[in-house]
C-alpha positions in Angstrom: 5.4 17.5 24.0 3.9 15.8 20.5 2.3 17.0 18.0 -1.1 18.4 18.0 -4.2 16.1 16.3 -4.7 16.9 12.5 -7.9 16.4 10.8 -7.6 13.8 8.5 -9.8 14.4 5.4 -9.6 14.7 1.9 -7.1 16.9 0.0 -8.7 18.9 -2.7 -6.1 19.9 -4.8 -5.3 17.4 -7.3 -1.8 17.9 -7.2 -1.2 17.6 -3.6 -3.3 14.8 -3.4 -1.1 12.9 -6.2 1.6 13.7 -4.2 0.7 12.7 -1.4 -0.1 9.7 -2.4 2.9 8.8 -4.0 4.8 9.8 -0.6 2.7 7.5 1.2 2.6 5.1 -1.1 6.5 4.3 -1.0 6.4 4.6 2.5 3.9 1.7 2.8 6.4 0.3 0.5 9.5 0.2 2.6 7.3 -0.7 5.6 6.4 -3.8 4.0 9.8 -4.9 3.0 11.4 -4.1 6.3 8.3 -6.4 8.0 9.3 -8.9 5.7 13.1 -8.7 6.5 12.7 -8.1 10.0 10.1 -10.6 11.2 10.7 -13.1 8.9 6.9 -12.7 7.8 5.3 -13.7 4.4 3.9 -10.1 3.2 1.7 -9.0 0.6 0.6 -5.9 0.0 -2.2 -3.9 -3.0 -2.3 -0.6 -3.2 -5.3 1.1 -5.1 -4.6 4.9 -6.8 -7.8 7.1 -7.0 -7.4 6.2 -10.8 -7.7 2.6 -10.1 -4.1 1.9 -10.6 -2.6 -1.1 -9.0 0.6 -1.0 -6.7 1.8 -4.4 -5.0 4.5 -5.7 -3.4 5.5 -9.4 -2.4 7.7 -10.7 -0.5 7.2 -14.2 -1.7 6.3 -16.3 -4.4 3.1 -17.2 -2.1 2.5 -13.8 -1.5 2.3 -12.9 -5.3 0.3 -15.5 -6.0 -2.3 -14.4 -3.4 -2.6 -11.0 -5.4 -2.6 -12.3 -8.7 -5.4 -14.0 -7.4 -7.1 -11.8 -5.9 -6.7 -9.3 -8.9 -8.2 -12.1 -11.2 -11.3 -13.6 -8.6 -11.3 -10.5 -6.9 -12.2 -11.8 -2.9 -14.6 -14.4 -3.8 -11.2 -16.6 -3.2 
């Protein structure tokens, strides 16, 4: 037997919500780098904070350049 289906929606408290974040933030983290190790794949990954704070991660040279240009052109590019 699973779990039951949670509501996903916002979380009001500020401080939860930071939290939160930052837990799922690293998390996205170490998913990219283990789809990078394991598959061999060319990953690239922008995070956005509520604040407007910017989180990436590369796994190449490529990759970084892909986000440096997007940050700069935005996705005109």
């Amino acid at each position: 037997m699973g779990r039951g289906k949670i509501e996903i929606r916002r979380i009001d408290n500020s401080t939860n919500r930071q939290v939160t974040f930052s837990k799922r933030r690293n998390g996205l983290l170490k998913k990219a780098r283990e789809l990078a190790i394991l598959c061999d794949a060319e990953v690239g990954l922008m995070i956005f904070s509520s604040t407007g704070k910017l989180y990436e991660y590369a796994s190449t040279r490529s990759a970084l350049l892909h986000i440096f240009i997007y940050v700069v052109y935005g996705n005109t590019v």
